[in-house]
C-alpha positions in Angstrom: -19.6 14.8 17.9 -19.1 11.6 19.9 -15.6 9.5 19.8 -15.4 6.4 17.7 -15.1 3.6 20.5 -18.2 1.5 19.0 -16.1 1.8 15.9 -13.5 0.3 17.3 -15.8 -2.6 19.0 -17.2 -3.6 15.7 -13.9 -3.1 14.0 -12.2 -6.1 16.6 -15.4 -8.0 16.2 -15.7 -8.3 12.1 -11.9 -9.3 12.5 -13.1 -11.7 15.2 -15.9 -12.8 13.2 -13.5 -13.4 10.2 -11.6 -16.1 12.6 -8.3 -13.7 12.4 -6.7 -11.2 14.7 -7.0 -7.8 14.1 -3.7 -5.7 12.7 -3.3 -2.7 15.0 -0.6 -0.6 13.5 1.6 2.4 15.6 3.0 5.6 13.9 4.1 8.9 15.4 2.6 12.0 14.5 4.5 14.6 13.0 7.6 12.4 12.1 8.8 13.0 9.1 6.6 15.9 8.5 3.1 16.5 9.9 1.9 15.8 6.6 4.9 13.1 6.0 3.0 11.7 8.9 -0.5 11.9 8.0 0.4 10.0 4.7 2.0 7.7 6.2 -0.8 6.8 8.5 -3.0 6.5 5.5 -0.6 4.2 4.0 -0.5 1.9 6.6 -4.5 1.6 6.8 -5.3 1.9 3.0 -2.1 -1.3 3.1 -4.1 -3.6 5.4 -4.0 -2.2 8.7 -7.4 -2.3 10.8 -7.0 0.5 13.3 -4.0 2.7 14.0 -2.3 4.5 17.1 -1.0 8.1 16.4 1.4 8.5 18.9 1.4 12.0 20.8 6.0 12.0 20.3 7.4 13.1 24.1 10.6 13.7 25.1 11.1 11.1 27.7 9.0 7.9 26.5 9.9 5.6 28.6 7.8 3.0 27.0 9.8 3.3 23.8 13.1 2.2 22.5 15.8 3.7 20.1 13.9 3.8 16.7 10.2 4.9 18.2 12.7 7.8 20.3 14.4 8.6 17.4 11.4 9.5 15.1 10.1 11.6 18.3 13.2 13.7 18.4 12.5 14.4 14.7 8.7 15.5 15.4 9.2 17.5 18.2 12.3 19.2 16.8 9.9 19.8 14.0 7.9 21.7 16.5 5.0 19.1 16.6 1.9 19.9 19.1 -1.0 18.7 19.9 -3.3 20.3 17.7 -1.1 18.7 14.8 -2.0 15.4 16.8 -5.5 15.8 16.5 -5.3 16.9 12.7 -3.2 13.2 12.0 -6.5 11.8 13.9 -8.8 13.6 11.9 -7.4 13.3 8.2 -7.0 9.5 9.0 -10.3 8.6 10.1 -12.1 10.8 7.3 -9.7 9.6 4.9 -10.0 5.4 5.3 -12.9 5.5 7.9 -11.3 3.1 10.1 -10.7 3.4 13.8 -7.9 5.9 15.2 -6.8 6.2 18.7 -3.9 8.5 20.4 -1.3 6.5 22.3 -0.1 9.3 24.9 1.6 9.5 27.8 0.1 11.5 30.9 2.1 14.7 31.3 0.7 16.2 28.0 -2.8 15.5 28.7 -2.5 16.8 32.3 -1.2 19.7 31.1 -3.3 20.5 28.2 -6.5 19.9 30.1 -8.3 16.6 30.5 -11.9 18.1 29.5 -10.4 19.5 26.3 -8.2 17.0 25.3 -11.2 14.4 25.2 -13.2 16.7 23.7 -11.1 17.4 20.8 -9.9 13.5 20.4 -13.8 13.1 19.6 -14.1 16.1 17.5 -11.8 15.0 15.1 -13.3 11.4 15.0 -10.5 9.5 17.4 -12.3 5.9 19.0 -9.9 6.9 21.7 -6.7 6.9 23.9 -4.2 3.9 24.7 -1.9 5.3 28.4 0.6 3.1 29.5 1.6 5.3 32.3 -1.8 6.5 33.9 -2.2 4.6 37.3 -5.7 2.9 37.2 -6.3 4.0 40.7 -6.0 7.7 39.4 -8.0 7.5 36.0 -11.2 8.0 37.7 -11.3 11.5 35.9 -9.8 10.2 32.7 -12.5 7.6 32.3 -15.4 9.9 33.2 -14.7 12.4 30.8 -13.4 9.6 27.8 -16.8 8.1 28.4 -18.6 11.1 28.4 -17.5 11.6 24.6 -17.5 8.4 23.3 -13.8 7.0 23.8 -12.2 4.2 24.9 -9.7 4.0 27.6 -6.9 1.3 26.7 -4.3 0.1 29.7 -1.3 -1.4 29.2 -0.5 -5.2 31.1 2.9 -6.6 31.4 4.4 -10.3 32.1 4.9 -8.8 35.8 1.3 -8.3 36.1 -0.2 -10.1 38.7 -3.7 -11.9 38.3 -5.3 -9.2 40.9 -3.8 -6.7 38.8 -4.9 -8.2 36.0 -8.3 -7.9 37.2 -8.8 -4.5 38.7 -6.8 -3.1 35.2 -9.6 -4.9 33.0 -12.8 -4.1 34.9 -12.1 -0.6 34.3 -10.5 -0.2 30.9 -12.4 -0.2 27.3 -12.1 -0.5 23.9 -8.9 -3.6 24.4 -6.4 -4.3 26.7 -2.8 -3.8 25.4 -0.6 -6.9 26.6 2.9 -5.8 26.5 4.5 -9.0 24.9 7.4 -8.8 27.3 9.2 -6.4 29.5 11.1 -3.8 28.4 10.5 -1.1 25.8 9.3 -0.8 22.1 11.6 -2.7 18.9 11.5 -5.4 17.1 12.7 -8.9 18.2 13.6 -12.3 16.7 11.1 -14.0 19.0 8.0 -12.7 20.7 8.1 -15.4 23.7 6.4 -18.0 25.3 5.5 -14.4 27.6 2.7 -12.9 25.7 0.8 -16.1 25.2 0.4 -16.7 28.8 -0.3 -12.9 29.9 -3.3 -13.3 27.1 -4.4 -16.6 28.5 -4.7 -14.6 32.0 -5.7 -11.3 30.8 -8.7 -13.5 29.0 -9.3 -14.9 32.7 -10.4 -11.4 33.5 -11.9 -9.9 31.0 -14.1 -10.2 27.8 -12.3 -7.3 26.4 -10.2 -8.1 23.2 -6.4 -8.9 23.7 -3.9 -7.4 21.7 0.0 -7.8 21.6 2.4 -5.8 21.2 6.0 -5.1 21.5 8.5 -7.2 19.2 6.3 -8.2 16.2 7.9 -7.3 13.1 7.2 -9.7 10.2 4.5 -11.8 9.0 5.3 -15.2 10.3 5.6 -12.9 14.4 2.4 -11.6 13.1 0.8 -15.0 12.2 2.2 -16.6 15.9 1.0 -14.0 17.6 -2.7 -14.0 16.1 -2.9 -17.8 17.1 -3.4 -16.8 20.3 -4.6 -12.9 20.7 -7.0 -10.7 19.5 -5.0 -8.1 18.0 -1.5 -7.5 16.8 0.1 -4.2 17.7 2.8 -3.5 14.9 5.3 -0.3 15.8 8.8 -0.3 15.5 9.0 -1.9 12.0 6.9 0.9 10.5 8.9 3.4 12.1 12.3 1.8 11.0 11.1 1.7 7.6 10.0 4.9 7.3 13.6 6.2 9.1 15.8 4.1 6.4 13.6 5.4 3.6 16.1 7.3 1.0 12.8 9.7 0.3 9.2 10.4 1.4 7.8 7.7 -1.2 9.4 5.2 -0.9 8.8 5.6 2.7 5.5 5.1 2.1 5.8 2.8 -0.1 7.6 0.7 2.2 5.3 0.7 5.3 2.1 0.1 2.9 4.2 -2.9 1.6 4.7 -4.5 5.5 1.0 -3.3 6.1 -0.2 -5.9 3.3 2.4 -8.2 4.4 1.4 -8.1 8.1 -2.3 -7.9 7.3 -1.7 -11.4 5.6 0.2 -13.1 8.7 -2.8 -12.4 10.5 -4.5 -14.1 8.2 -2.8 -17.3 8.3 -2.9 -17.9 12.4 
């Protein structure tokens, strides 16, 4: 079976096409539960959500701030592993039929096994892999294999980025390019900056790969500011917090589905 990355193509299109960003929401596997996980990833989709991210929880994300750390304490205390990964993937796509890709860092793939890794992300219906810490300079491998089974190969870009960066990041990537809305790790924020609307204008210099932000947005009205000017908005934090304050497993999921519909209408509104 071959990954999903036209999937993902024609999802950020038809959003395109519908003169609105695309909502790109972030969950954890295995956080509550495995299967606390995999409903809440439905949730989030069947609420308004166009594509998700399962993250692949480690124990040193340095990416990720308090809330996004906290649930991965929880899932690999759990005793969460990569096979339970690639089951989140799998229920979610067959269960809403929308695009789902794995937002990893590099050690657990390196160690796992590149070839199987991609293999199984494709078996299980995944459009493919966002890695904010893979080096472009030494995803040569990566890429080859991701393309060989249909997936797309997402790289982060940051405020610091500079425009040569910018370049050699984009001719290589698929699928989008991640613009990190500021520096510094995952969580919400009162304000998303003047930051992310300039790395998008330069990323867009580079590239005719969608743009979508992340980092910071947490509400409809961050959501809405943020689609005036990229391609995607990549929600996280909020989700996670949600589903971390929740008093039980429903109204968890009542809660994210509730900020999915909410967020899916800020895009809306641009």
């Amino acid at each position: 079976m071959s990954g999903n990355i036209q999937l993902l193509s024609d999802t950020l299109a038809a959003a395109r096409g519908e003169g609105r960003a695309a909502l790109i929401a972030y969950l954890p596997a295995g956080f509550p539960t495995v299967d606390g996980g995999i409903d809440a990833v439905k949730a989030v989709l069947d609420g308004g959500a166009d594509v998700v991210e399962i993250g692949l929880p480690h124990s040193d994300p340095v990416l990720d701030g308090p809330v996004i750390q906290t649930a991965d304490d929880i899932a690999l205390k759990g005793g969460v592993k990569i096979a339970d990964v690639m089951r989140t993937v799998r229920e979610a796509y067959e269960g809403t039929g929308k695009p789902v890709l794995v937002m990893t860092y590099w050690n657990p793939i390196d160690r796992y096994g590149i070839e199987r890794f991609t293999t199984e992300l494709a078996e299980a219906g995944g459009a493919g892999c966002i890695l904010p810490d893979l080096p472009v300079q030494e995803s040569d491998v990566w890429r080859q294999h991701a393309e060989k089974q249909g997936l797309a190969t997402v790289f982060v870009v940051a405020p610091s980025s500079r425009d040569e960066r910018l370049a050699k990041i984009t001719s290589v990537g698929s699928g989008f390019v991640y613009a990190a809305s500021l520096m510094g790790v995952t969580g919400t924020r009162q304000s998303v900056g003047a930051q992310a609307q300039d790395l998008v204008r330069r990323t867009r210099a580079t590239t005719d790969l969608p743009v979508c932000v992340g980092l910071g947005v947490s509400n409809a009205a961050q959501a809405a500011e943020v689609a005036s000017f990229a391609d995607g908005v990549i929600v996280g934090s909020a989700f996670v917090k949600l589903m971390l304050d929740a008093p039980d497993a429903g109204a968890g999921l009542a809660a994210v589905r509730a900020l999915a519909a909410d967020l899916a209408e800020g895009v809306r509104k641009r």
